[in-house]
Backbone as JSON Lines, residues from 0, in Angstrom:
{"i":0,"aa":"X","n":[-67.68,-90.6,61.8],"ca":[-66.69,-91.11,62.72],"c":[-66.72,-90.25,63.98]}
{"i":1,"aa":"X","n":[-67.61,-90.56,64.86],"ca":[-67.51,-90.24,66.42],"c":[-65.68,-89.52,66.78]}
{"i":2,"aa":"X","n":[-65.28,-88.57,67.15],"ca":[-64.49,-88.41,68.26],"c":[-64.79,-88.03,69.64]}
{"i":3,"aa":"X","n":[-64.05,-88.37,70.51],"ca":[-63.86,-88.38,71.98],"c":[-62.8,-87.36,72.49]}
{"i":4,"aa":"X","n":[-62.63,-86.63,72.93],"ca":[-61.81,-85.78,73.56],"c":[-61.88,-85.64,74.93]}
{"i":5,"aa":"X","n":[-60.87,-86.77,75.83],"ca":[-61.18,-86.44,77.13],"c":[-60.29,-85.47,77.97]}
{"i":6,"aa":"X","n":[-60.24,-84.96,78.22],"ca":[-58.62,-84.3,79.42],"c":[-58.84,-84.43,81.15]}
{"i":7,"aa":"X","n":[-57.81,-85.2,81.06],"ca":[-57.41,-85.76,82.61],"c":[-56.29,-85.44,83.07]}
{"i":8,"aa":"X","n":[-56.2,-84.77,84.66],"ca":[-55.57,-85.0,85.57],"c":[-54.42,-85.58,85.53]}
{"i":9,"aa":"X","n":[-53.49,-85.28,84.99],"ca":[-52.32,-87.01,85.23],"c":[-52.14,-87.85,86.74]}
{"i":10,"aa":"X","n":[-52.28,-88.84,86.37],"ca":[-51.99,-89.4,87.17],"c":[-52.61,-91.05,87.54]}
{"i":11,"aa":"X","n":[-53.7,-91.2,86.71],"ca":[-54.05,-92.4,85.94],"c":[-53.49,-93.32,85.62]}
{"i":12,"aa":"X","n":[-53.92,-94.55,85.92],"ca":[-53.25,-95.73,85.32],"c":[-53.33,-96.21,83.7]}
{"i":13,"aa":"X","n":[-52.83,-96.95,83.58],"ca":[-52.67,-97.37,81.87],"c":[-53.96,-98.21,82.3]}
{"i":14,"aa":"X","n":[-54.36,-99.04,82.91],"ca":[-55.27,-99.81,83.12],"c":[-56.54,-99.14,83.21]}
{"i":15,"aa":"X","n":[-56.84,-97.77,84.07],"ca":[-57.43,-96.97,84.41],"c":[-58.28,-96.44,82.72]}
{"i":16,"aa":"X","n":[-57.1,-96.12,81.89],"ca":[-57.62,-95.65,80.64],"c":[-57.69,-96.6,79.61]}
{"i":17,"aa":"X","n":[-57.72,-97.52,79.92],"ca":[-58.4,-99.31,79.61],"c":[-59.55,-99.16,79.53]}
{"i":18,"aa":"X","n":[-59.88,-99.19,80.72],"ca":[-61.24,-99.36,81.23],"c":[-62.2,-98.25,80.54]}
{"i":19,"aa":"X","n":[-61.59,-97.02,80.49],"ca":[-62.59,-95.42,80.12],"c":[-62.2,-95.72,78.59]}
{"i":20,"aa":"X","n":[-61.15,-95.9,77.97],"ca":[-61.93,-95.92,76.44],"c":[-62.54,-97.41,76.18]}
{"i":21,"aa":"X","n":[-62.65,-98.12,76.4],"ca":[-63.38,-99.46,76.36],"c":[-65.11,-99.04,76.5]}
{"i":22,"aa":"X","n":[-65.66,-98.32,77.67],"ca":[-66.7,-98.34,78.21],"c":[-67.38,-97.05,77.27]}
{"i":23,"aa":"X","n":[-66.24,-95.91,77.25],"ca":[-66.52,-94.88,76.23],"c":[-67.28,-95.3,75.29]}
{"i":24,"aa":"X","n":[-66.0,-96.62,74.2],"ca":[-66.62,-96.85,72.93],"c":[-67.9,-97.75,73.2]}
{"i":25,"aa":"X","n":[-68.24,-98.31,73.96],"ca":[-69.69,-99.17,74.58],"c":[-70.21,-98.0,74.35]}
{"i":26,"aa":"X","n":[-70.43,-96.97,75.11],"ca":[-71.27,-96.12,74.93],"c":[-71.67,-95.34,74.15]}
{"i":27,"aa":"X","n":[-70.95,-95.23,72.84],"ca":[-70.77,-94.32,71.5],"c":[-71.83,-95.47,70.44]}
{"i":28,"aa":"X","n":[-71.42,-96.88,70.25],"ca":[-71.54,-97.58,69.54],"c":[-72.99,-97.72,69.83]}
{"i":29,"aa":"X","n":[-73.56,-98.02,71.31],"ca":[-75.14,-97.96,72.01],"c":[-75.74,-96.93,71.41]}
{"i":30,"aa":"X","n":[-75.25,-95.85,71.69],"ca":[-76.12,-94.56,71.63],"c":[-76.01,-93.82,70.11]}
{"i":31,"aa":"X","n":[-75.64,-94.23,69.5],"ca":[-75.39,-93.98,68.08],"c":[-75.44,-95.03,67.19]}
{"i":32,"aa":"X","n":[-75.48,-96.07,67.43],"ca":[-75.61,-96.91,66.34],"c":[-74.35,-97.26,65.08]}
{"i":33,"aa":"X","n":[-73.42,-97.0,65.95],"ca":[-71.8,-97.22,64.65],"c":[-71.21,-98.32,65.21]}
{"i":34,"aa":"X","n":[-70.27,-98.74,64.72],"ca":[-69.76,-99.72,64.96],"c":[-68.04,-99.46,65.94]}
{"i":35,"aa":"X","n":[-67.5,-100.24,66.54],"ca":[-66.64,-100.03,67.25],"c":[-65.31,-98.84,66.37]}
{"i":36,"aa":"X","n":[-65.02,-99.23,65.72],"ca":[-63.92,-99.39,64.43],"c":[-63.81,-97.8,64.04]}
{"i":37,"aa":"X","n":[-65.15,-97.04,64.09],"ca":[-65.25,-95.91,64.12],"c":[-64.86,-94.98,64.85]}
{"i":38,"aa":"X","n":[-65.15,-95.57,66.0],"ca":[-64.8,-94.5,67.27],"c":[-63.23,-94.03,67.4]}
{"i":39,"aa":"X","n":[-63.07,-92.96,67.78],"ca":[-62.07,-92.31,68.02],"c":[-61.91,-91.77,69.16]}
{"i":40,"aa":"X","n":[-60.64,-91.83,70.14],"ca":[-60.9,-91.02,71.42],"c":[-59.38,-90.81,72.02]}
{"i":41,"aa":"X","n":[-59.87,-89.51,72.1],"ca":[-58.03,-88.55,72.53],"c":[-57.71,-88.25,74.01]}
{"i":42,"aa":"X","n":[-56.74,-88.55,74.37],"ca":[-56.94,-88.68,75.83],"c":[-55.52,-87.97,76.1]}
{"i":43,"aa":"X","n":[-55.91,-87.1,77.17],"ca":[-54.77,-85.97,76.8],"c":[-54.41,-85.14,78.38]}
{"i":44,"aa":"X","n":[-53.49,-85.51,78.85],"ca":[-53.16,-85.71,80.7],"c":[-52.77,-84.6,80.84]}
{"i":45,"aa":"X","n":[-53.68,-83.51,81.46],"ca":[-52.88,-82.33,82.16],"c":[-52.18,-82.36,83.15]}
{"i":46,"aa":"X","n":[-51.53,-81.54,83.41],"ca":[-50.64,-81.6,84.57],"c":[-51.28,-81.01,85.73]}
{"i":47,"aa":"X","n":[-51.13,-80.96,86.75],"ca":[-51.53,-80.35,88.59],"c":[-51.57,-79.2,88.24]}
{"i":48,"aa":"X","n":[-50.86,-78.33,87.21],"ca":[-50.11,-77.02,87.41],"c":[-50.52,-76.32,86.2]}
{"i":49,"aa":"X","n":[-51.65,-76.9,85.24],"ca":[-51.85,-76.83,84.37],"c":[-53.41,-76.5,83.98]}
{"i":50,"aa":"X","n":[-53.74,-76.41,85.6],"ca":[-55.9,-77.07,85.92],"c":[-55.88,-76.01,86.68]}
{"i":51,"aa":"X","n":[-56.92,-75.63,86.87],"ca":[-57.3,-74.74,87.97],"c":[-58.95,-74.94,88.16]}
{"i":52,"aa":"X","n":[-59.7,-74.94,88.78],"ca":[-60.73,-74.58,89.85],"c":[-61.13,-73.36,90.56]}
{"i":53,"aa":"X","n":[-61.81,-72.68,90.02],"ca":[-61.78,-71.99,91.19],"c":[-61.07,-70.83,91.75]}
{"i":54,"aa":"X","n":[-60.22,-70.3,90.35],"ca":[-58.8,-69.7,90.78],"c":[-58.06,-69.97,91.28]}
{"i":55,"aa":"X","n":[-58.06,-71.48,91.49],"ca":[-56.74,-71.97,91.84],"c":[-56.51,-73.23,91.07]}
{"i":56,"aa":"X","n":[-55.08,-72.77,91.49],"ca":[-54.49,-73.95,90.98],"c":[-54.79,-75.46,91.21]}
{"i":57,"aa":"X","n":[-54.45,-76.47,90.23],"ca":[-55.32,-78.0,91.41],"c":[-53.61,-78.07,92.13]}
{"i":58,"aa":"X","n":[-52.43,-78.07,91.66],"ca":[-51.55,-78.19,92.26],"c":[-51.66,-77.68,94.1]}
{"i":59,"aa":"X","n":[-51.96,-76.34,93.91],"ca":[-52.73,-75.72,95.17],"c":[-53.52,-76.21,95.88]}
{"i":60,"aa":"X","n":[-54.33,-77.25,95.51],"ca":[-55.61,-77.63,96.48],"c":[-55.14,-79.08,96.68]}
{"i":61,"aa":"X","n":[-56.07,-79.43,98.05],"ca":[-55.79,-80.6,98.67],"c":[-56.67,-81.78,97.58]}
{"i":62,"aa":"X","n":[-57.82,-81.58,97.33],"ca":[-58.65,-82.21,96.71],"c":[-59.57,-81.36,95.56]}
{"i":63,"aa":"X","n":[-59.61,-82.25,94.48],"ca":[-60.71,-81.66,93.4],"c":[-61.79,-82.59,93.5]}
{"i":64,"aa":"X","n":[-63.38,-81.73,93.2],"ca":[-64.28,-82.68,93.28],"c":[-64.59,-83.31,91.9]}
């Protein structure tokens, strides 16, 4: 049983993480050979204040690349 562990940024749409575990499990099921049903994937929203880059904070910066 495949897991997925992604960590994002908050600030994402519900639709947004539609789309990324949908395409995720496309890509688990392709490249491994399992079936959808298997896949597992944790999706887990940090906060601005919570990330850093760079020694800094992302709250701190104008843009992350």
């Amino acid at each position: 049983m495949p897991i997925i562990q992604v960590h994002l940024i908050e600030g994402r749409t519900v639709e947004q993480k539609r789309r990324l575990v949908a395409e995720l499990t496309d890509a688990v099921v392709k490249s491994l050979g399992v079936t959808p049903d298997t896949v597992r994937i944790i999706l887990e929203d940090m906060a601005k204040h919570d990330y850093a880059v760079a020694g800094k904070l992302v709250i701190d910066q104008e843009k992350i690349p």
